[in-house]
C-alpha positions in Angstrom: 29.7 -21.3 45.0 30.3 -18.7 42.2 32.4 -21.5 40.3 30.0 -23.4 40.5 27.2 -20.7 39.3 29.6 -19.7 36.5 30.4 -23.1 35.0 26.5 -24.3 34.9 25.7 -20.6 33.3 28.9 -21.6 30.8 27.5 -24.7 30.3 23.6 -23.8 29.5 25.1 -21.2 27.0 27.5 -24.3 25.3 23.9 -26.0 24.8 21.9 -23.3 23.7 24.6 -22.1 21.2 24.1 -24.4 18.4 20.4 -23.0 18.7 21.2 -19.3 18.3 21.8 -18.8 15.0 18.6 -20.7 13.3 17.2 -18.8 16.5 18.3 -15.0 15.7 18.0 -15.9 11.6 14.2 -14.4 11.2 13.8 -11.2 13.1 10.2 -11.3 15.9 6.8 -10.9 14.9 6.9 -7.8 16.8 9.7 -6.4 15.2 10.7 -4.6 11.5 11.7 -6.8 9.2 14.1 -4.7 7.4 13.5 -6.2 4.0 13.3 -9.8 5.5 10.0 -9.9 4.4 10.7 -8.7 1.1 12.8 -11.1 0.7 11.0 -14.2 2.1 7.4 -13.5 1.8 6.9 -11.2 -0.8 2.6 -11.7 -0.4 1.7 -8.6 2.4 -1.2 -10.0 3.8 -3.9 -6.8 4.5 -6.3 -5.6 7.0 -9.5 -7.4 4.7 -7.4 -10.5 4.8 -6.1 -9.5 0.5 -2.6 -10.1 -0.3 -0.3 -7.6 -2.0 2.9 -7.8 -3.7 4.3 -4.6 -2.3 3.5 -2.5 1.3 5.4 0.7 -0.7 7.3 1.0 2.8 3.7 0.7 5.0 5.4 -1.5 7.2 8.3 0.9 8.0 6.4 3.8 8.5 7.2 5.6 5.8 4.9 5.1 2.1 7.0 5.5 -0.8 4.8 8.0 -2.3 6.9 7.7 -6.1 6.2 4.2 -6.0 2.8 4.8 -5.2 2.3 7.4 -8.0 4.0 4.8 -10.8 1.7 2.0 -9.8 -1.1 3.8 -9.8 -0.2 6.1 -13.2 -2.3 7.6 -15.3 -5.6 6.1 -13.4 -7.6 9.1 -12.4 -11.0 9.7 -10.8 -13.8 6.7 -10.1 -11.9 4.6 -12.3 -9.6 4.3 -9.6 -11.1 1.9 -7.0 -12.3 0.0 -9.9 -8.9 -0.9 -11.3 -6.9 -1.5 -8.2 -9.8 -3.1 -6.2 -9.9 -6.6 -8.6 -7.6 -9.2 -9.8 -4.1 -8.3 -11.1 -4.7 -4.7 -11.5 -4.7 -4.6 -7.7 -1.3 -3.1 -6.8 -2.2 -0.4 -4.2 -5.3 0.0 -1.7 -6.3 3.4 -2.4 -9.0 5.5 -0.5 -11.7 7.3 -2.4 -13.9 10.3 -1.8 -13.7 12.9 0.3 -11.6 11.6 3.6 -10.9 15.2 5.3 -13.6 16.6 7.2 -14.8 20.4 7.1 -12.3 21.0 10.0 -9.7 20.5 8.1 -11.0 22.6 4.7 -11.7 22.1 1.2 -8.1 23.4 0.1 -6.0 20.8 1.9 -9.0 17.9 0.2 -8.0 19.0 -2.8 -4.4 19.6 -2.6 -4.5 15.3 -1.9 -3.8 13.6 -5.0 -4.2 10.1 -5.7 -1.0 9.3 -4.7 -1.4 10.7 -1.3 -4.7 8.6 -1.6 -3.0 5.2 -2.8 -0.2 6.2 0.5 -3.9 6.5 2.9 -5.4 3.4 1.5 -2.3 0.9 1.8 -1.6 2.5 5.2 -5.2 1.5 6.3 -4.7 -2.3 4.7 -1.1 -2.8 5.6 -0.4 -0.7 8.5 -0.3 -2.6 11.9 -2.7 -0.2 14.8 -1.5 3.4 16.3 1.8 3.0 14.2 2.3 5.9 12.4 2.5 6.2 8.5 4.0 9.3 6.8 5.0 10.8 3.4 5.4 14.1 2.1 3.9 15.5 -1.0 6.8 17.3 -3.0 3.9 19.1 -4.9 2.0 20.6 -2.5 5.1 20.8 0.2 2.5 19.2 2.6 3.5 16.2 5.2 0.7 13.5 5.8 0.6 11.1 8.5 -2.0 8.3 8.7 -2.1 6.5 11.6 -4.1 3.1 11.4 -6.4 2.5 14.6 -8.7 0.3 15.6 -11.1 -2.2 13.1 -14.8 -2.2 13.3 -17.7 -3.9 10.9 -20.5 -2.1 9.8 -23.1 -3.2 7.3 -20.6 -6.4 7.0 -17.8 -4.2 5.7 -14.4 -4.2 7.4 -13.5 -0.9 8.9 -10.8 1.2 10.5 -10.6 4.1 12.7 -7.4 6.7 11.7 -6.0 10.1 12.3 -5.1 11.8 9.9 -2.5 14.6 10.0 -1.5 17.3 7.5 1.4 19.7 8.3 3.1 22.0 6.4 2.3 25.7 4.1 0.7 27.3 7.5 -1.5 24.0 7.8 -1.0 21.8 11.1 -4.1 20.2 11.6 -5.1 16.4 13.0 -8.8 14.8 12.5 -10.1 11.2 13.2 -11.6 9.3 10.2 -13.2 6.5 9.9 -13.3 4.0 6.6 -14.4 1.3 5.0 -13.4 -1.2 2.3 -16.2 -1.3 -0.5 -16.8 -4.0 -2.5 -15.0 -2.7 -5.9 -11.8 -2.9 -3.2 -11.2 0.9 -2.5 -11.2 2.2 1.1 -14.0 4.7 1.2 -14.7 7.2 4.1 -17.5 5.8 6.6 -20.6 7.5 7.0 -22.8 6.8 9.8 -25.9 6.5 7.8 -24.1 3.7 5.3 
């Protein structure tokens, strides 16, 4: 009987093998692509449904926050959502405003620069739910991470739910924020009365 049992399982595997390597080629849905998708299908389809030509690592769960910074250059203040939000100009979702709560103090909000922002924004467009997002900011000597949560519509903008944590310098704090994407395509931080 265990012949048997052996030379059936030898035999399914003698079928199946011609399969396995087409099979094993593209790595699961649910699984990192290691620079697969780099590779094959360099359009990173968003949160809001945009494509972009780069995730600045996003989708390994860690944002390339040099990257980030040369993208995003000399752009500075409200110009910012402006000129990554529309046609080719948009290489980075950035978030705008103030996103850290009074919990977590005025010093910390404006110790984040806009590369810590563009790092925020494209981890709330790119960044699949409750998987973690960090980078550390060599100025500052703080470490962020963003985690992305769940999606919500308000006043028919999409939405996400976050955390937000900042460590590092005697700081160690964690806060939910919400956000939403605005029509000039910056992520902006959700107020209740919108």
């Amino acid at each position: 009987m265990k012949t048997a049992n052996l030379l059936i399982g030898l035999g399914l595997c003698a079928m199946l093998m011609p399969l396995a390597p087409e099979t094993w080629a593209n790595p699961p849905s649910w699984a990192p692509a290691h620079g697969w998708r780099k590779k094959n299908d360099p359009e990173y389809r968003g949160y809001t449904g945009r494509q972009w030509s780069d995730d600045y690592g996003v989708s390994t769960g860690r944002c390339n926050r040099e990257a980030v910074a040369t993208a995003l250059g000399g752009v500075i203040g409200g110009a910012l959502g402006s000129v990554v939000g529309k046609g080719d100009g948009r290489t980075v979702a950035i978030i705008v405003g103030s996103v850290l709560g009074a919990a977590i103090g005025n010093r910390i909000g404006r110790d984040l620069d806009n590369a810590d922002r563009g790092c925020l924004g494209h981890a709330l467009e790119l960044g699949e739910a409750n998987r973690p997002v960090t980078w550390l900011n060599p100025d500052n000597g703080l470490n962020y991470t963003v985690t992305p949560l769940d999606g919500f519509s308000a006043d028919g903008y999409k939405c996400r739910n976050y955390t937000l944590g900042i460590r590092g310098k005697g700081v160690n704090e964690s806060k939910k924020e919400r956000a939403c994407l605005a029509s000039d395509g910056a992520w902006q931080p959700y107020h209740s009365e919108r």
